[in-house]
C-alpha positions, 0 to 999 in steps of 0.5 A: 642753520645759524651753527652751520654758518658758523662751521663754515665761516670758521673753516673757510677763514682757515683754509684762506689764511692757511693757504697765505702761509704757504710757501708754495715755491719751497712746498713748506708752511712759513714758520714766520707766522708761528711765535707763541711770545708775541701770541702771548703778548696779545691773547695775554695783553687782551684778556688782562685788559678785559679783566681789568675792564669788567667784574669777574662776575660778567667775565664767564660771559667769555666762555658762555658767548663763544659756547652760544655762538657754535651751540645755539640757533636764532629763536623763531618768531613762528614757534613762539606764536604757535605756543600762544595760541595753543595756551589760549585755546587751552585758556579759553576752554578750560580756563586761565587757572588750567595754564599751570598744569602745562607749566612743566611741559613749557621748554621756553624759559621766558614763556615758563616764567610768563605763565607763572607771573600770570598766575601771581598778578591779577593786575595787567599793568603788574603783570605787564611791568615784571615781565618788562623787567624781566626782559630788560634785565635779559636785554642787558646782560646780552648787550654787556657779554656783546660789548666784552667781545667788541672791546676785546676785539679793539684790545687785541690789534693795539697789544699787537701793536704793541708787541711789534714795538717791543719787538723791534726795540729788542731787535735794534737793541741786539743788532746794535750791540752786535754791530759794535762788537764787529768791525763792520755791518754785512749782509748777516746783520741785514738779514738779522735785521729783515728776519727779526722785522718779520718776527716783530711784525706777527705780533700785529698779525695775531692782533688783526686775526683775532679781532676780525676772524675771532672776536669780531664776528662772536659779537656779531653772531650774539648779536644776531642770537639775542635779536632773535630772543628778543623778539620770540620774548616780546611775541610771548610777552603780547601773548600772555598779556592778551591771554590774561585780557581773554582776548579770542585765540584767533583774534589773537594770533592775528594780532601777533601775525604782525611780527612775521614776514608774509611768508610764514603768515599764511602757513600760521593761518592755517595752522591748527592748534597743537599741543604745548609737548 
């Protein structure tokens, strides 16, 4: 549901932003609110600012956030349950070592990467400190790809800003030259003044736009995103570390159920173990 809020947030931003365009008196849309220099001041402005800020290395993050943000959906804690108890019924039945054949039939990067870190360490505590450090190191580069848009979304309004000063130097610099070429200021000039004001102060509209109905809202929803991972991981770190301690598949689950609301608790209850396909 996580992609379909993001369709219709983003269309319903449109559609009320596009309806405050229109001149409803005339029947047209205002072409005031089109001016692709002071766009480029502030889409050009901000992402320079963010290279300047970040590495190239974290600057793909851009285009990976915003690919994450319409394609990907929140991880479920009850999958991720689910999955451990099917490999600790396995684990039990057939013995740890049976785990790496499912390996290959495992989806889940994290859980994938967890069962074979099983198979390597025969401590816990070895087992427990790679697999903390694999989510730590997950944890941070989701938290500086959230940053990179937060801060592109406090550069943006300031280039708008920006491009509004700059904008109206220009204008008063023209008007005053044409106000000394001429005999004396009319209404054309005022108009001139009024329609160059109106063009010079887009620029800060592009600005707000963007950091509100763009960058924004794509931090917000990797944010959300990486929360939900976060927690599926830890869910599958207990779970493999109680795997390797031979803890009961039942005993197990019960343990983990502690990560879910109420209402999923009892459909996990009586849920039978599946398979891992």
């Amino acid at each position: 549901m996580s992609k379909l809020a993001t369709m219709i947030g983003v269309l319903l931003g449109l559609v009320i932003i596009g309806l405050n365009m229109i001149d409803f008196d005339q029947g047209r849309l205002l072409s005031a609110f089109f001016n692709w220099q002071g766009l480029l001041v502030v889409l050009g402005g901000t992402l320079a600012a963010t290279l300047i800020n970040y590495p190239l290395s974290q600057v793909h993050c851009l285009w990976q956030g915003v690919k994450r943000v319409f394609a990907a959906e929140p991880d479920q804690a009850e999958t991720a349950i689910e999955q451990i108890v099917t490999l600790s019924y396995l684990a039990h039945r057939k013995g740890t070592l049976a785990l790496e054949n499912e390996l290959d039939l495992i989806d889940d990067d994290f859980l994938q990467f967890a069962v074979s870190e099983m198979m390597v360490y025969r401590e816990l505590s070895h087992l427990e400190a790679s697999l903390e450090n694999h989510l730590n190191t997950s944890r941070l580069r989701h938290l500086n790809c959230q940053e990179m848009f937060y801060n592109m979304a406090a550069y943006a309004p300031a280039f708008g800003m920006m491009g509004t000063v700059m904008g109206l130097i220009m204008m008063m610099t023209t008007q005053v030259g044409a106000e000394q070429a001429a005999v004396g200021p009319g209404d054309d000039m005022l108009q001139g003044l009024l329609q160059g004001m109106g063009l010079a102060l887009v620029t800060t509209f592009y600005g707000v736009l963007l950091a509100n109905m763009v960058f924004t809202p794509i931090a917000g929803k990797l944010k959300v995103l990486s929360d939900a991972e976060a927690l599926k991981n830890d869910i599958l770190m207990y779970g493999i570390l109680g795997i390797k301690q031979n803890v009961a598949p039942l005993l197990l689950k019960e343990s983990l159920m502690a990560f879910v609301n109420d209402r999923n608790k009892q459909r996990l209850m009586d849920a039978a173990p599946g398979s891992m396909g």
